[in-house]
C-alpha positions as CSV (number, residue, x, y, z in Angstrom):
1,X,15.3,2.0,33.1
2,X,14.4,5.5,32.8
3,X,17.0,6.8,35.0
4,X,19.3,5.5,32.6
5,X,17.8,8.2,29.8
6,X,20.3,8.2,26.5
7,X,22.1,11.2,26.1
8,X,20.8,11.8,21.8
9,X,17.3,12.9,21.6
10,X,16.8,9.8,18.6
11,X,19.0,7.2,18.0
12,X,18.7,4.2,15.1
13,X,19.9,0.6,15.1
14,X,19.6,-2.0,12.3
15,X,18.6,-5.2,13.8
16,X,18.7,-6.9,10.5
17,X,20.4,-6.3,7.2
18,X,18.0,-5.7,3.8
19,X,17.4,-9.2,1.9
20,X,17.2,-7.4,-1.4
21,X,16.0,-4.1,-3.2
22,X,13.1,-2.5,-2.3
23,X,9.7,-3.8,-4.0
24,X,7.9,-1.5,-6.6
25,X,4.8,0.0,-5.4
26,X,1.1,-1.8,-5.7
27,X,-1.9,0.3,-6.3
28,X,-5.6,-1.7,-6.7
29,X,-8.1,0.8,-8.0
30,X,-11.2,-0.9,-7.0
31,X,-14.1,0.9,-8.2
32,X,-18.1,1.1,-7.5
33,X,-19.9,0.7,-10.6
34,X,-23.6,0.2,-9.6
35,X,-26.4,1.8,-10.6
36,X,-26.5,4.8,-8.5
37,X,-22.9,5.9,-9.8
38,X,-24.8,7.7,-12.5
39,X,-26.3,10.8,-10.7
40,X,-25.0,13.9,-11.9
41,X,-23.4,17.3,-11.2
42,X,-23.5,20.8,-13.0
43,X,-20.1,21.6,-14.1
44,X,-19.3,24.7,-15.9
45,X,-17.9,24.6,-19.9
46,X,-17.7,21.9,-22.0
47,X,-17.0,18.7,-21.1
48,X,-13.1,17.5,-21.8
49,X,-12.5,15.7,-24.4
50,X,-12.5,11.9,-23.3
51,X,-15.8,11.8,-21.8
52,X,-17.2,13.1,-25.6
53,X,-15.1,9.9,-26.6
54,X,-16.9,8.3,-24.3
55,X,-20.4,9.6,-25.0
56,X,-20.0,9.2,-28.7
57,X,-18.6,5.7,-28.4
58,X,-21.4,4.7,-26.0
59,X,-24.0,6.2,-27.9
60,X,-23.0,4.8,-30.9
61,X,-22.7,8.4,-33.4
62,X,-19.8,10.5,-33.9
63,X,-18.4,13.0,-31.7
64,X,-19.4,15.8,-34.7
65,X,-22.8,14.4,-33.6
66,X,-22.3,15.7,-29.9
67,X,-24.0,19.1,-28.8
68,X,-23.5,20.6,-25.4
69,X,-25.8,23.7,-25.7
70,X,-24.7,26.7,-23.6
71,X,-22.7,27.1,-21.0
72,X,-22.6,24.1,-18.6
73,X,-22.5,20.3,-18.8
74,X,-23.2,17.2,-16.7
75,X,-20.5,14.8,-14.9
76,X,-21.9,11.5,-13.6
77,X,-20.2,10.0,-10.4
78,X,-18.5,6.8,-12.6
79,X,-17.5,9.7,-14.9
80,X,-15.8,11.7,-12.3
81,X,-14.2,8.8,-10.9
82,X,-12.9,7.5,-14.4
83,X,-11.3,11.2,-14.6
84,X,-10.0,11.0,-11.8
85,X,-8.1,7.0,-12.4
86,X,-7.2,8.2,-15.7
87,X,-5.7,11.3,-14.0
88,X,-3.2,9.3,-11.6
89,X,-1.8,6.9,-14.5
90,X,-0.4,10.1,-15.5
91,X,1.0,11.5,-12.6
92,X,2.2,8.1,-11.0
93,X,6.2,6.3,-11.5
94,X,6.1,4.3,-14.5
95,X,7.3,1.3,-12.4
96,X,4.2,1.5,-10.5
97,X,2.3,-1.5,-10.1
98,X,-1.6,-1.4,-11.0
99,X,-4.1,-3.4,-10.7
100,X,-8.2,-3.1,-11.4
101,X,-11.2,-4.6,-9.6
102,X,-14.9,-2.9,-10.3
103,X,-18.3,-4.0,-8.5
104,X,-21.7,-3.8,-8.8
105,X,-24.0,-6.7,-9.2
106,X,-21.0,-8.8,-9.8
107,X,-16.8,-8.2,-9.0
108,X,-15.0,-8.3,-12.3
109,X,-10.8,-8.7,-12.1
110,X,-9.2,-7.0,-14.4
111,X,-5.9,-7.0,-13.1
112,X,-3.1,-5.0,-14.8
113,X,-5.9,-5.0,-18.0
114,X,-3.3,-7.6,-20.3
115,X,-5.1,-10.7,-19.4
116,X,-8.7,-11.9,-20.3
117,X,-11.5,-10.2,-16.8
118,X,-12.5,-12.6,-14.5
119,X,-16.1,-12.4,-13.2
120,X,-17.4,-13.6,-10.0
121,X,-20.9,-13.4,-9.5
122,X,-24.0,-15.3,-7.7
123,X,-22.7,-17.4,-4.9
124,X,-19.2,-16.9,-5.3
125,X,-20.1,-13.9,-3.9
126,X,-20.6,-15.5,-0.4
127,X,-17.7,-17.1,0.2
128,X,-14.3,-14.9,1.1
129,X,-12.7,-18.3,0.6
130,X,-14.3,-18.8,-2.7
131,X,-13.1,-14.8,-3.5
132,X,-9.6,-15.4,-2.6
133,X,-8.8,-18.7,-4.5
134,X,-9.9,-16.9,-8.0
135,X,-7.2,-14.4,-7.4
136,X,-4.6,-16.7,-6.4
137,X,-4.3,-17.5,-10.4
138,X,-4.0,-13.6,-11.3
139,X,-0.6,-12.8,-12.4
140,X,1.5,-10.3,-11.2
141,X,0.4,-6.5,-12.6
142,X,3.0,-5.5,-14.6
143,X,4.3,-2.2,-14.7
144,X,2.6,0.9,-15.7
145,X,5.1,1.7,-18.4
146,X,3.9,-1.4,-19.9
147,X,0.2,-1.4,-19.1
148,X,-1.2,2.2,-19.1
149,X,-3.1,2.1,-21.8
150,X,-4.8,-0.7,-21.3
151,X,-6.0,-0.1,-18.1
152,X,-6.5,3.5,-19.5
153,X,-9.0,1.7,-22.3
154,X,-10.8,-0.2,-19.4
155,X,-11.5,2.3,-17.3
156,X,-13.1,4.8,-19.3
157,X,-15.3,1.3,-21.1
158,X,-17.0,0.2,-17.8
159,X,-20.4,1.7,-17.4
160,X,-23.0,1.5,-14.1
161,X,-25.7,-0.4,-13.3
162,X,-26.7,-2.8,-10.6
163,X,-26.4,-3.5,-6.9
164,X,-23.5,-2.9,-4.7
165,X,-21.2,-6.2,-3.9
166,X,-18.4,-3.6,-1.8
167,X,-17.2,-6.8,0.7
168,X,-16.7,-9.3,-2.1
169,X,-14.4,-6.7,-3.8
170,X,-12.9,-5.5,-1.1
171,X,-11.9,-9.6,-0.5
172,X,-10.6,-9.4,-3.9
173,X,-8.7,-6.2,-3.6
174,X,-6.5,-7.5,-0.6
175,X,-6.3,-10.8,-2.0
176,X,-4.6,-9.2,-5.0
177,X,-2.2,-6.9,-2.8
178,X,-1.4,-9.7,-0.9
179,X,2.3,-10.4,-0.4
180,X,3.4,-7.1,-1.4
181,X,4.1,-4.9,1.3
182,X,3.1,-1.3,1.6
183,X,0.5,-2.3,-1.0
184,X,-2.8,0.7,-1.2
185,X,-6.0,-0.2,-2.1
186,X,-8.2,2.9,-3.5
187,X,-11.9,2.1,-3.0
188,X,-14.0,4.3,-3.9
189,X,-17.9,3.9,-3.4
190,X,-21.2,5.9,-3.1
191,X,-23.4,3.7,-1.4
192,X,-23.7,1.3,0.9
193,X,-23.0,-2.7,0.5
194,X,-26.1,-4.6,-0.5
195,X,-25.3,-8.1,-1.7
196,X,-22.7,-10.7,-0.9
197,X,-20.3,-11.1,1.7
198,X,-20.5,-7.9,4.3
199,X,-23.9,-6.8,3.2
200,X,-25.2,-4.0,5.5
201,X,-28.5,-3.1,3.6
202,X,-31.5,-4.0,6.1
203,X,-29.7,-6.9,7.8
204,X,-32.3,-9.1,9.1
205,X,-31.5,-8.8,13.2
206,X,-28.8,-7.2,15.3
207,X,-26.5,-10.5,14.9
208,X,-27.0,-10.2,10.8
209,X,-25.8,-6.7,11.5
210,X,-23.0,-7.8,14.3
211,X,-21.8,-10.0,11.5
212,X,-21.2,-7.5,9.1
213,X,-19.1,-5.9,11.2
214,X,-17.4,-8.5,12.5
215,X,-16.6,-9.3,8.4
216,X,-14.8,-5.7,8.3
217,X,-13.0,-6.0,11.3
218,X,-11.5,-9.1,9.8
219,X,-10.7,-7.6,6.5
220,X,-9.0,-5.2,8.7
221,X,-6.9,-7.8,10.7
222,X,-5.6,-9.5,7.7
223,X,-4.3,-6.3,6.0
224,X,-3.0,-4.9,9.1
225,X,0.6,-6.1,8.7
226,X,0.9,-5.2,4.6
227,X,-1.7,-3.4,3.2
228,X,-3.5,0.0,3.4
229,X,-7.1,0.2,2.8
230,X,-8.4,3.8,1.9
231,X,-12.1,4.2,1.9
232,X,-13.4,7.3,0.0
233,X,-17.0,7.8,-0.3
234,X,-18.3,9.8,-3.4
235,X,-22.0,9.4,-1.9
236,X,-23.7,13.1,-0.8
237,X,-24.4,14.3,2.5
238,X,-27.3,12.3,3.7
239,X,-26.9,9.2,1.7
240,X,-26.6,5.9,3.8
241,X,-22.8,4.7,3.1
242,X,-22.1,2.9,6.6
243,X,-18.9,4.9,7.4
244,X,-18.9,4.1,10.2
245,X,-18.6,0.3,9.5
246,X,-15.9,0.5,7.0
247,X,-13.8,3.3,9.1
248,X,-12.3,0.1,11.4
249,X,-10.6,-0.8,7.7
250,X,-8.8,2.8,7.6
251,X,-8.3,2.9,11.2
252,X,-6.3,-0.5,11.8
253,X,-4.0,-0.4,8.3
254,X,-3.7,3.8,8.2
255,X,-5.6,4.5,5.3
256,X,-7.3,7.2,4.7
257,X,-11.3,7.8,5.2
258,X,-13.2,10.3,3.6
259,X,-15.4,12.2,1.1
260,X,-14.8,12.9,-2.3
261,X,-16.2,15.8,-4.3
262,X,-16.9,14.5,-7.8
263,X,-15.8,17.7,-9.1
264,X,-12.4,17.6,-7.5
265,X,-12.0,14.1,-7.5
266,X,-9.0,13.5,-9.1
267,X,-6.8,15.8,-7.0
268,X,-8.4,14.4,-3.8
269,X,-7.3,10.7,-5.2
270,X,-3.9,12.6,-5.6
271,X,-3.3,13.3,-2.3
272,X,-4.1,9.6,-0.8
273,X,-1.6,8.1,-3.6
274,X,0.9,10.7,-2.3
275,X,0.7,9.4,1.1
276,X,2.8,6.3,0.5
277,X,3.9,3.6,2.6
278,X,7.6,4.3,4.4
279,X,7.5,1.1,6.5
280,X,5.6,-1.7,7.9
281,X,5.3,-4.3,10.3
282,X,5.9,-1.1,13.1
283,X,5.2,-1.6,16.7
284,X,5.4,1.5,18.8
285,X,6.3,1.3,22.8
286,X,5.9,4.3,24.9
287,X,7.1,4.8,28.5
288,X,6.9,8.0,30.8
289,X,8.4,8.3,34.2
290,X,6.2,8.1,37.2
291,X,3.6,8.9,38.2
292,X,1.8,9.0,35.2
293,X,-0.1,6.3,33.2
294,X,-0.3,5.9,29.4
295,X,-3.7,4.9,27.6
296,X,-4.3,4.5,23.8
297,X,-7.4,5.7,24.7
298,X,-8.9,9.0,26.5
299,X,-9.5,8.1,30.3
300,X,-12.9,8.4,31.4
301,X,-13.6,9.2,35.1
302,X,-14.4,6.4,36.5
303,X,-13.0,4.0,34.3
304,X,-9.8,1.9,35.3
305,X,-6.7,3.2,34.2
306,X,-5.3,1.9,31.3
307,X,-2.6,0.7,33.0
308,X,1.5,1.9,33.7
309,X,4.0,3.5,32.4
310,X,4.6,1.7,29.6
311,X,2.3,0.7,26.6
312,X,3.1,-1.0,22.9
313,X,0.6,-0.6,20.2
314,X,1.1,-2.6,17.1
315,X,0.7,-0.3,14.2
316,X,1.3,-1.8,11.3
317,X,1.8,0.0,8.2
318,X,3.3,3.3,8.6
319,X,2.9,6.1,6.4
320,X,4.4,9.6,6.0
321,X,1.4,10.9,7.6
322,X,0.4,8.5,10.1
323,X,-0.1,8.9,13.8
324,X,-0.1,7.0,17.3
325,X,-2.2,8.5,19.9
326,X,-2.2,8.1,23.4
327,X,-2.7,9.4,26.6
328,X,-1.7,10.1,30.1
329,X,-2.4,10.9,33.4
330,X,-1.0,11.3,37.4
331,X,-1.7,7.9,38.5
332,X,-1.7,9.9,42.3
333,X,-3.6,12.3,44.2
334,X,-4.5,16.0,43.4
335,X,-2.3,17.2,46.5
336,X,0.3,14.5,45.7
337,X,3.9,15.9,44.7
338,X,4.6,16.0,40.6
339,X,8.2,16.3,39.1
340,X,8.9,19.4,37.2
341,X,10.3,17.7,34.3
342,X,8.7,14.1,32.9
343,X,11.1,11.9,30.8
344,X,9.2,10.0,28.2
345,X,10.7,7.6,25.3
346,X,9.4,6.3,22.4
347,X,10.9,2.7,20.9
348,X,9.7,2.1,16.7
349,X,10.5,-1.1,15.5
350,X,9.7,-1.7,11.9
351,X,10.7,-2.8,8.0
352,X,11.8,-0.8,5.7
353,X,10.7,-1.0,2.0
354,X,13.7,-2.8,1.2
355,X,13.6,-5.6,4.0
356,X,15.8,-4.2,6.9
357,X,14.3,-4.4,10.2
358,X,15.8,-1.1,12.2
359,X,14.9,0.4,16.0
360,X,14.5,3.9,16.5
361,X,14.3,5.1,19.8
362,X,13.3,8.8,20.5
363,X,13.5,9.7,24.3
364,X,12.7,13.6,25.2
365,X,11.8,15.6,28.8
366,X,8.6,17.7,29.1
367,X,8.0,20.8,31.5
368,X,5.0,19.6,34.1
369,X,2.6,22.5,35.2
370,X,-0.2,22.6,37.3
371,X,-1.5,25.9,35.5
372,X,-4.2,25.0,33.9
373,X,-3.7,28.4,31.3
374,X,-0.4,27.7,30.9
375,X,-0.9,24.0,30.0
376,X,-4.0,25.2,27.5
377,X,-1.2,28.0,25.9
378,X,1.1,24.5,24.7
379,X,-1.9,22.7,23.1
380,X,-1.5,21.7,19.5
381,X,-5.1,21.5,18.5
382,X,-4.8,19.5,15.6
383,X,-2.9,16.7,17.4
384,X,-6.3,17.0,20.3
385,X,-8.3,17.2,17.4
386,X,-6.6,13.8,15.7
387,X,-6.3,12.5,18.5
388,X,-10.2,12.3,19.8
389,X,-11.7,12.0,16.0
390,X,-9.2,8.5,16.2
391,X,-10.9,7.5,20.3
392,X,-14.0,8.0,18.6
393,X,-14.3,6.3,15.7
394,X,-13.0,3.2,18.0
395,X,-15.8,3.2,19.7
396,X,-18.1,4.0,17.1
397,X,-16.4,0.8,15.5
398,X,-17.2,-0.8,18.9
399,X,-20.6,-0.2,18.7
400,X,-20.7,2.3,21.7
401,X,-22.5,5.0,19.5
402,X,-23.6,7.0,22.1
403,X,-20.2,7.4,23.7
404,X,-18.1,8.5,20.8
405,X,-21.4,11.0,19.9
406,X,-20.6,12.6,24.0
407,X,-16.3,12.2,23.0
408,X,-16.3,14.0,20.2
409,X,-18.8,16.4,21.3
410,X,-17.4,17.5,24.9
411,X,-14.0,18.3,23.4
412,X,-15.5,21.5,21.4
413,X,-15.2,23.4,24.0
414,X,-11.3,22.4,25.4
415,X,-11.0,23.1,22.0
416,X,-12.8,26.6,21.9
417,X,-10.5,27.2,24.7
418,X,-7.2,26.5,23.8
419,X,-7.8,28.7,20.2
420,X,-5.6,31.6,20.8
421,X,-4.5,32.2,17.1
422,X,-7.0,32.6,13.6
423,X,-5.6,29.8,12.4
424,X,-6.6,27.8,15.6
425,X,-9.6,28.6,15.5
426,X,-10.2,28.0,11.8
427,X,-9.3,24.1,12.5
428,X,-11.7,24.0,15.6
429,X,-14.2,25.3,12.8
430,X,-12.7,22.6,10.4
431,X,-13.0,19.9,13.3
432,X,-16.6,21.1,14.4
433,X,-17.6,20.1,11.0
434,X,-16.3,17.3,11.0
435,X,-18.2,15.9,14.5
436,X,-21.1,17.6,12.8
437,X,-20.3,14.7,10.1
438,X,-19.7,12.1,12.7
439,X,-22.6,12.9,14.6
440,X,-24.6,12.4,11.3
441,X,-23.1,9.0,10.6
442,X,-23.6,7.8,14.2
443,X,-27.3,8.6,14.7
444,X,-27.7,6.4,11.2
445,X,-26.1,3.6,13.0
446,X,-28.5,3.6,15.6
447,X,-31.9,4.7,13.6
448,X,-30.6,1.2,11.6
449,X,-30.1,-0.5,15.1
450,X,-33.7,1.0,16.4
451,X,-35.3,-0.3,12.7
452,X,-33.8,-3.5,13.2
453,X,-35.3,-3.9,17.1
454,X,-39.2,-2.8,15.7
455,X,-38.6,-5.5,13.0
456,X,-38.0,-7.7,15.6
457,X,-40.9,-6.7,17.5
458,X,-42.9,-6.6,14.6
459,X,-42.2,-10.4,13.5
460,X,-42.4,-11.5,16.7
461,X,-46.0,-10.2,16.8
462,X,-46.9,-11.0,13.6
463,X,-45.5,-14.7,14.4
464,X,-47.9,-14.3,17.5
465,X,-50.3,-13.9,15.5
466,X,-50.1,-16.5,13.3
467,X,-49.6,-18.2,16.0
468,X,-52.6,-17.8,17.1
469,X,-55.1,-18.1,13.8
470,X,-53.5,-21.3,13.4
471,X,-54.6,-22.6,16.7
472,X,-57.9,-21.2,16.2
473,X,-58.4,-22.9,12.8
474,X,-57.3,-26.4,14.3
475,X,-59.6,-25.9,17.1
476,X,-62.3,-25.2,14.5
477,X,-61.5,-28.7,12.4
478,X,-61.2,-30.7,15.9
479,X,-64.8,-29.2,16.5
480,X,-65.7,-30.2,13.5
């Protein structure tokens, strides 16, 4: 009962004892290798010394042979990202688990680099079945301190070509974290999936395209509970990489989505490694005293309310960064009395890292006002920011393009408005761009859906058509 609020602002209970020691941590690199990894960018110097390994080794002549006239060089896309790999074997805990997966035409598994690569290819490709059962034979990665250098050696020998078989790896990937809680996968692309399993390159019709989706939005469900997917495109502004598709895998296992810059790459990579996993299997409940209604989603007028006082949300994986949005509302009239002070309490359960299950429960009072300037004056704008960038990218995983286009767009201006401070309105500036990006992404989404309708059309007609000559030409021989 809320009347019956607890006296501590947060309180935690242990519900069940740790089994054993907490598990070492599981990265899976799983890197795009196709063809279009090769584009370049200017960088300024010379280039460091393993990519003139590289160069030399690939080239077959010495590195005395190398010449980098003047001032600048050139870094590919597979180059930066190689950097950037190579980078965290450095900076992360020796007992670190890590394991390899690249794509392109085909997925090769390298796992922890000490065994022999598996390659999956052709048909296999198909099948998420199929993908899974050739990683159920992969051992174990060992530990970095025992298998840097070899995955070190394998990163920096791979070299691009090909198509772009991202949902077949991305099978793989998970397949390999599977079991091992808190697990991240790192994939990194730069364009979008073409071949195999999860293609989104021209699908055929809207239910080719439908399917796709729906193939993501399984991947998601399965990792929910133990794995976080980060998706981190290295493609330009511009180029097609279906964000918006993959976002639902970020979205439901709190991963992060985003664009790299090849020329920063590594520390970018950094920051998402930094981000680690402090619990999973969380469910978050949320109740708030009458009369007000919670939503995990922004209430449209119109729409039905989301429902009570009261909502659970399973969350999943739970990071040091992550965050539950929600909503709420008076469930009364606009002349209706409101209390001055509205209890609210939030109930975690989760695992920790080393197997105990454990309840928090947070419970707190907030001031009501019906002042509108003095409600705008308490706004954190990077929680409304978060918080409607989250509401729509659901819908955009939905489908409803239109909708999260007029979400994320209306809010500017509460946001313009609540920016008292420089630095609020430097992140309305930051979260403008952003929409600017999202905006971009969606109106691909529906130029593909539009191409796929006049395809349609255009079949149809053309099946018309044939249709058509075909009777003619019988009539003709009947004639005849």
């Amino acid at each position: 009962m809320l009347s019956e609020v607890p006296s501590a602002g947060e309180v935690d209970y242990i519900l069940v004892p740790a089994a054993g020691k907490a598990r070492d941590d599981l990265v899976v690199f799983c890197l795009d290798v196709s063809g279009s990894m090769c584009v370049s960018y200017e960088m300024p110097g010379k280039p460091p010394r393993k990519i003139v390994e590289q160069l030399a080794r690939q080239g077959g002549f010495g590195e005395q042979e190398m010449a980098f006239p003047g001032d600048c060089w050139y870094i590919t896309r597979l180059q930066a990202l190689q950097s950037a790999v190579d980078k965290q074997l450095d900076t992360l805990p020796d007992s670190t688990r890590v394991a390899l997966v690249t794509f392109a035409e085909e997925v090769v598994l390298y796992g922890d680099c000490r065994i022999e690569p598996r390659v999956l290819a052709g048909g296999k490709l198909e099948s998420p079945d199929v993908l899974r059962s050739a990683c159920e034979a992969m051992p174990t990665p060992g530990p970095l301190r025992d298998t840097k250098e070899q995955i070190r050696k394998k990163i920096w020998d791979v070299v691009e070509g090909g198509r772009t078989a991202l949902g077949p790896s991305l099978v793989a990937a998970q397949a390999i974290a599977k079991g091992h809680a808190g697990a991240q996968v790192i994939l990194v692309t730069d364009g979008v999936a073409n071949i195999g399993v999860g293609s989104l390159d021209q699908p055929k019709d809207v239910a080719s395209f439908n399917a796709a989706k729906n193939f993501y939005r399984a991947c998601a469900s399965v990792a929910q509970r133990e794995t976080v997917i980060h998706i981190l495109s290295l493609a330009d502004m511009g180029e097609n990489v279906n964000l918006a598709v993959l976002s639902v895998l970020c979205q439901q296992t709190g991963g992060r989505l985003d664009r790299l810059e090849p020329r920063r790459a590594a520390d970018e990579i950094g920051s998402v490694l930094d981000e680690k996993a402090i619990a999973t299997d969380v469910e978050v409940t949320i109740l708030c005293g009458r009369p007000f209604w919670l939503s995990m989603a922004a209430p449209s007028e119109g729409a039905p309310a989301a429902v009570a006082p009261y909502l659970s949300h399973y969350v999943g994986i739970a990071r040091t960064n992550s965050e539950v949005p929600f909503s709420f509302r008076a469930s009364c009239k606009r002349d209706s009395p409101v209390p001055d002070v509205l209890p609210f309490q939030v109930q975690i359960r989760y695992t920790r890292p080393d197997g105990t299950k454990a309840l928090r429960v947070i419970t707190t009072r907030r001031h009501v006002t019906r002042e509108l300037g003095k409600a705008q004056e308490g706004a954190d704008i990077a929680i409304v920011s978060g918080v409607v960038n989250k509401q729509a990218t659901l819908l955009a995983a939905e489908g409803k393009y239109e909708e999260a286009r007029k979400l994320a767009l209306d809010n500017q201006t509460l946001l313009r408005d609540v920016a008292r401070t420089e630095d609020a309105r430097n992140l309305v500036q930051m979260y403008e761009k952003e929409v600017a990006d999202i905006c971009k992404e969606l109106d691909e989404q529906n130029a593909l859906l539009d191409t796929i309708d006049c395809n349609i059309d255009r079949l149809a007609v053309q099946s018309d058509s044939l249709s058509v000559e075909l009777c003619m030409q019988s009539e003709k021989k009947s004639a005849a």
